[in-house]
C-alpha positions in Angstrom: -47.1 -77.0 159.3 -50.7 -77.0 159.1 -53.0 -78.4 161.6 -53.9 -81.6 159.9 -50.4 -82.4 158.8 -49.5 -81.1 162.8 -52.1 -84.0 163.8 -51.1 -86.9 161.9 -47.5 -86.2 163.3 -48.4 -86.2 166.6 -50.8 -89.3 166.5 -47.4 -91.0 164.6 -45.1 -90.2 167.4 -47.5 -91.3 170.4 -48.5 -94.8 168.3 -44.6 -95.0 167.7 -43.8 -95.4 171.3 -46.1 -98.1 171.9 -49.3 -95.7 173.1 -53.2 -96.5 172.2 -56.3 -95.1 171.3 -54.4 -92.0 170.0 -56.0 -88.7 168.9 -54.9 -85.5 168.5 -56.5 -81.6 167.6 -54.7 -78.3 167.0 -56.9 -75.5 167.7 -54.8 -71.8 167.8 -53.9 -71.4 171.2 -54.2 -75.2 172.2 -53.0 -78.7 171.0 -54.8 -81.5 172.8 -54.0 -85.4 172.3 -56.3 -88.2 173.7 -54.0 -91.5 174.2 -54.4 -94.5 176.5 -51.2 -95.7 178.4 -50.3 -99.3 177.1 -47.2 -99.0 177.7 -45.5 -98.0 181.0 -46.6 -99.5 184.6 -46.6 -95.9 185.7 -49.5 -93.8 184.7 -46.8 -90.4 185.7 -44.0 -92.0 183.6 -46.9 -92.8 180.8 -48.1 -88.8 181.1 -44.0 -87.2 181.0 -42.9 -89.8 178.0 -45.8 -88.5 176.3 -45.2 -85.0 176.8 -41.2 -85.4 176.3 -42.2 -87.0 172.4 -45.0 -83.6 172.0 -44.0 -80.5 173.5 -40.9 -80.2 170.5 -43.6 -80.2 168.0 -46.2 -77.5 169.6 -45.9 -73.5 168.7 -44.4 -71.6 171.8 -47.9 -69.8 171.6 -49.8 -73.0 172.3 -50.8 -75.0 175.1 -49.9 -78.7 175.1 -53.4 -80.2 177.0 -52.6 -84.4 177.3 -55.7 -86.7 178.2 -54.8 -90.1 179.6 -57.3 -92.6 179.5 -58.8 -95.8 180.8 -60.3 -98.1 178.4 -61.1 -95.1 176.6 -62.6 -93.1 179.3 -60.9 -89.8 180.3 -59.1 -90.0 183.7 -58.1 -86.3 184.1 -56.2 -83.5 181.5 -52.6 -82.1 182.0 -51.5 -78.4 180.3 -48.1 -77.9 179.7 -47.6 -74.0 178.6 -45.6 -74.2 175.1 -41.7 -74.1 175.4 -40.1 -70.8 174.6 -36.2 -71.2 174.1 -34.2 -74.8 172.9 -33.2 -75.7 176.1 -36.5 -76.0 177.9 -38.2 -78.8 175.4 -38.3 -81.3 177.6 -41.2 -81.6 180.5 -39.1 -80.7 183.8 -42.3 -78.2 185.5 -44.9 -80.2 186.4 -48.1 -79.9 184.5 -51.5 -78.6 185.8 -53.2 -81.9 186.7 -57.0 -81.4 186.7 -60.2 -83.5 187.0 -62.1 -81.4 185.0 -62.4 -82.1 181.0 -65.7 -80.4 180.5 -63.7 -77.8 178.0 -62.2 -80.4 175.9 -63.3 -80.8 172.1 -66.0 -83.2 172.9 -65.9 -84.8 169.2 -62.0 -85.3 169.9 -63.2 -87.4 172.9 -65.2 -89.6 170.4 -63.4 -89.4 167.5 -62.0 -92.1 165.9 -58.4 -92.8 167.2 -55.6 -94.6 165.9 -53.9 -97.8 166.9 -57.3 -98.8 169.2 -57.0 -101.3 172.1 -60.5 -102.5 171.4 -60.4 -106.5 170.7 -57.0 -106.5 171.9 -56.3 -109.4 174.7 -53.3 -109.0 177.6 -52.5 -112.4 178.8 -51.4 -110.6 182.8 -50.3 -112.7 185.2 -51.0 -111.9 188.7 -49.0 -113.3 192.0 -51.1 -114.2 194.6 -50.4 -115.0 198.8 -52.0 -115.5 201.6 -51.3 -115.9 205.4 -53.3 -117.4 208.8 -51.2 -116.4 212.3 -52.4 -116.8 215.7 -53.2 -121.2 215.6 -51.5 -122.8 218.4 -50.5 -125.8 216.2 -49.3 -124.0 213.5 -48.4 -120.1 214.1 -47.4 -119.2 210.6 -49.8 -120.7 207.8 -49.8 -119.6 204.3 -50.8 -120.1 200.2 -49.0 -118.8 197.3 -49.8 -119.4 193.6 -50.3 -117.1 190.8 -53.2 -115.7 188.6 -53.6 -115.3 185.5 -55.9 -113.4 183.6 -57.6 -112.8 180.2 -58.1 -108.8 180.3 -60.2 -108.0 177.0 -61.4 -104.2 175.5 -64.6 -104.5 173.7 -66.2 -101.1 173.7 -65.2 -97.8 175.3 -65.5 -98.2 179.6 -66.9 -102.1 178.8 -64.3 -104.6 179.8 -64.0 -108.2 180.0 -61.6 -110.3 182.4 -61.4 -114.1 183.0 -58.9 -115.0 185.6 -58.0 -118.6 187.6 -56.3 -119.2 190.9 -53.2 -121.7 190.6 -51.9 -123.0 194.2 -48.6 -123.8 194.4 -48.2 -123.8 197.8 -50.8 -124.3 200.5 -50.8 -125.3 203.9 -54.0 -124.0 205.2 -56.6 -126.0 206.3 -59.3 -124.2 203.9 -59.8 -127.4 201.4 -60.4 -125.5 198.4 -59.6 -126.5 194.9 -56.1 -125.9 193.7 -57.7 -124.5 190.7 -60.5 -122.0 190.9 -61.9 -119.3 189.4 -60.8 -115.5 190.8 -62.6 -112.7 188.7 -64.4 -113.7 186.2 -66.7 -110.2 185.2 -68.2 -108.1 183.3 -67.4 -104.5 183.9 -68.3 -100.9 182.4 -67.4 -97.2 183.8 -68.9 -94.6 183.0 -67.9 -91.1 183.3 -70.7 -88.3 183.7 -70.6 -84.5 183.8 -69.3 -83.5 187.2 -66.7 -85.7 187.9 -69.1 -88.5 188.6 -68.0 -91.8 187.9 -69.7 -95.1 187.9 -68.5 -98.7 187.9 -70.1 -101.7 187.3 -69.1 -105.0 187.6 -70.5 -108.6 187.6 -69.2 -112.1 187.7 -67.0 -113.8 190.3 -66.2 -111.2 192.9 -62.9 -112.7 194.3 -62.1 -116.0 195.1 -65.2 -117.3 197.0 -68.0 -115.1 196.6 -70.2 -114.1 192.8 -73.0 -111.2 192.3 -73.4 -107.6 191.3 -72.3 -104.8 192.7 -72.4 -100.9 191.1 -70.3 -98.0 192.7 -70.5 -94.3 192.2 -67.9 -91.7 193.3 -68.1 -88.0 192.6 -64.5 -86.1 193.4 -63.9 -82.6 194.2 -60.9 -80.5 194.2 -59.1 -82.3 191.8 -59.4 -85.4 193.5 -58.2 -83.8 197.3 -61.8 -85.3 198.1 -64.5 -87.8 197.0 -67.7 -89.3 198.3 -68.7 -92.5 196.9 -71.7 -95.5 197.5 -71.6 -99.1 197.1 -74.4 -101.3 196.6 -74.1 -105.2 195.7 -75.7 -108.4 196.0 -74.2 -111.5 196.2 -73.5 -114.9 197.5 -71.4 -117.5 198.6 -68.9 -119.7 195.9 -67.7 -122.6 197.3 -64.8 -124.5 195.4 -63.6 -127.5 197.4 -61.5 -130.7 196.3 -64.2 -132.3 195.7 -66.9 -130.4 194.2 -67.9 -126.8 193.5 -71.1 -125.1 194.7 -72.9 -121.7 194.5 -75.4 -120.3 197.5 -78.1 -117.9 196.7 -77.0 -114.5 195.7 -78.9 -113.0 198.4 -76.5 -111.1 200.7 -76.8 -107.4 200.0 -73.8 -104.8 200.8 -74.6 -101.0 200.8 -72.1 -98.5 202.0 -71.1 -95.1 201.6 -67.9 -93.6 202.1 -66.3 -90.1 202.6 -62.5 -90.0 201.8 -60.2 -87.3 201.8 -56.4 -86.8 200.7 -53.1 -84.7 202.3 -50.8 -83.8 199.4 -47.9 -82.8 202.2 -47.7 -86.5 203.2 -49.8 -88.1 200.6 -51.7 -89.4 203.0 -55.4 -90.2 202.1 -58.5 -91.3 205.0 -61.4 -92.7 203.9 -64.0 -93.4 206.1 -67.5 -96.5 205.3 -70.7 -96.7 207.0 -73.2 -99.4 205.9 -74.4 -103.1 205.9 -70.4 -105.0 205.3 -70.5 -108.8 204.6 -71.4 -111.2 206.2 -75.1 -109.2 206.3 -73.9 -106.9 209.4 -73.8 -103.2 210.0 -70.7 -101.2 211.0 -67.9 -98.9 210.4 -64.5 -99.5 208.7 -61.5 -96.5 208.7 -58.5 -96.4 206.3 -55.4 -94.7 206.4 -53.0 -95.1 203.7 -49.8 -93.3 202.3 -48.6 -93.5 198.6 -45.0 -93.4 198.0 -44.4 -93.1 194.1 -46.3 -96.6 193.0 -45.7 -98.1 196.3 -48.6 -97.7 198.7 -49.1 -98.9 202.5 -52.0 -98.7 204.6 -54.0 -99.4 207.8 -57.8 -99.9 208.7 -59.8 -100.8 211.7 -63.3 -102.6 211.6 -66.1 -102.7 214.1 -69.6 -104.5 213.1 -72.2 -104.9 215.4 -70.7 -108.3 216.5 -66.8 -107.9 215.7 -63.9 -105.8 215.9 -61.2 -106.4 213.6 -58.2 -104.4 212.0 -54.8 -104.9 209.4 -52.3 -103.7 207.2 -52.4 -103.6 203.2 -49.3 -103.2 201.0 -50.1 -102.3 197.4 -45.7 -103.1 195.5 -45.1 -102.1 191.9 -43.9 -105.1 189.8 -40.6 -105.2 187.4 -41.0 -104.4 184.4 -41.9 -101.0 184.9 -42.2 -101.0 180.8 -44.3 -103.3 178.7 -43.9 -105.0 175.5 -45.8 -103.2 172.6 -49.4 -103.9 172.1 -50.4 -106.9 170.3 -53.8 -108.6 169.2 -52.6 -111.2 172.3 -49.5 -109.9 174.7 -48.7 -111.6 177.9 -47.4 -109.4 180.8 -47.0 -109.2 185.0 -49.3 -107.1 186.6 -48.8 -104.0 187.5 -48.7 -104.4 191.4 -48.9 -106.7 193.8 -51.8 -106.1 196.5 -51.9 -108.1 199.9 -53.8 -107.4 202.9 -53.1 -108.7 206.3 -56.4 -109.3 209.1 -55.3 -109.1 212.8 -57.9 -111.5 213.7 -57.9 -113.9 210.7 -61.0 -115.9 210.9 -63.2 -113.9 211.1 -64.9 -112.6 208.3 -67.3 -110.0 209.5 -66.4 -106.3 208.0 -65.4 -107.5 204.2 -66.6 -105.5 201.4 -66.9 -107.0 197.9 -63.7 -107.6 196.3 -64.5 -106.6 192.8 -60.7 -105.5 191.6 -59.5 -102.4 190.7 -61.3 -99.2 189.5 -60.9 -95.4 188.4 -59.9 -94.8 191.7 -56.3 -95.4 191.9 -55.1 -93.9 188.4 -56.7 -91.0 189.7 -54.9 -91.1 192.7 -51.7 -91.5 190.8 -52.0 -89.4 188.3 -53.6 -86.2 190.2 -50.7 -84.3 192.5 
């Protein structure tokens, strides 16, 4: 088969599946195919189906090399070594998972590719909770409602999402709006040479707070390690019963951060240094440990005012396998994130909560 005929296959059977931004090239001792997961709630899952549908149709002499992506930007490359005999085409050794891409076809990674998610708008509805302890009137206080969210491609890294909090259920004594907006941003990544990323992001930071804020976060082996800085600007969004009102963006957040990973326990520490919100200095440690897609961790604050410390639960939702991409699809998200504050009125120690970034696919998808 030649290479172009070899190509078009491969890009057919990826785009058959339900897979995006598709590409493929067949060089003599490699194949490597560009797609963007669109399909599975698991990144892993996403990276095996793929390599289950390719590695029948690649020469034992070639190298299968898969490139997942995020909003068109590489995450990291997996090489599968061709099969040899029948009963060895499916992927059951695990691939070498790297950061690195620097020795991929750089016109494959912007060429045009088939079956593009740019323009295309998932309707993802996000559960939402929240909980007060410790009031002597009321020991157990809580919220519950849901999220949902316009989450819109336009060009490659440059993203657009537009979501509103619906209460449903709320007995604290907070007197916000029963409709408000959550994140409502702007956001681009960017990926430069040695595995340096950067994120961007603008708009409604959360539920009660809008501003700026860009992040940058270089990784070393493989993602074992990164180092990363934060700096933001922002203020305060009020949205009560009765009327809405913005303060001043004038609060400024800059932090740094040093975090490290364990592959024996998964286990990853990060440590941040730097001006937290409200405006005050201090220190915040994180311990987590990843199960699969299910993720639970612990942290401890201390500001130059306040200590403070918690839990966080990051729980995969059902399905684990999305409809096919549409020009409008509506779908769950992909997990359910909560975190828990020992001391929860106090506010001191909070860093800008502006969503999800590169961060965690990496995480996921690097051993």
């Amino acid at each position: 088969m030649k290479a172009t005929q070899l190509e078009e296959r491969l890009t057919r059977l990826l785009v058959a599946d339900g897979f995006a931004n598709v590409a493929a090239r067949v060089e003599e001792r490699r194949v490597v195919v560009v797609y963007e997961n669109t399909r599975y709630r698991d990144p892993r899952r996403a990276l095996d189906r793929a390599a289950e549908l390719l590695l029948p149709e690649v020469h034992s002499s070639q190298e299968l090399i898969l490139v997942p992506t995020l909003a068109a930007v590489p995450i990291v490359s997996a090489r599968y070594a061709g099969q040899t005999s029948q009963d060895d085409l499916s992927p059951s050794k695990p691939p070498v998972v790297a950061l690195d891409v620097s020795d991929l076809p750089p016109d494959l990674l912007r060429a045009r590719r088939e079956s593009s998610s740019f323009g295309r708008i998932d309707i993802v509805v996000h559960p939402w909770f929240e909980a007060s302890f410790g009031n002597h009137l009321n020991l157990v206080a809580s919220r519950t409602g849901v999220a949902p969210e316009i989450h819109l491609v336009l060009l490659k890294g440059f993203t657009v999402s537009a979501q509103a909090l619906i209460t449903i259920q709320d007995d604290l004594p907070t007197g916000e709006s029963w409709l408000r907006p959550g994140h409502v941003t702007v956001n681009q990544t960017l990926r430069l040479p040695h595995n340096v990323f950067v994120f961007g992001r603008a708009g409604t930071l959360g539920a009660n707070r809008y501003g700026a804020d860009v992040e940058g976060r270089v990784y070393g082996n493989d993602g074992r390690w990164s180092v990363g800085a934060d700096l933001g600007v922002s203020g305060v969004a009020n949205y009560s019963r009765e009327h809405w009102k913005l303060a001043p963006a004038r609060e400024m957040t800059a932090l740094t951060d040093v975090t490290m990973r364990t592959a024996r326990y998964d286990l990853s520490f990060r440590a941040t240094v730097g001006q937290f919100l409200p405006g005050e200095r201090g220190v915040r440690v994180d311990v987590a440990r990843q199960f699969g897609e299910f993720e639970v961790g612990w942290f401890a604050v201390k500001t130059e005012t306040r200590v403070n410390g918690g839990l966080t639960l990051r729980i995969p939702l059902q399905p684990a396998k999305y409809g096919r991409p549409a020009p409008i699809r509506m779908r769950i998200a992909d997990e359910f994130e909560w975190q828990y504050r020992y001391r929860g009125f106090i506010s001191a120690g909070r860093k800008l909560d502006a969503g999800n970034t590169m961060d965690w696919p990496i995480r996921q998808l690097t051993p």
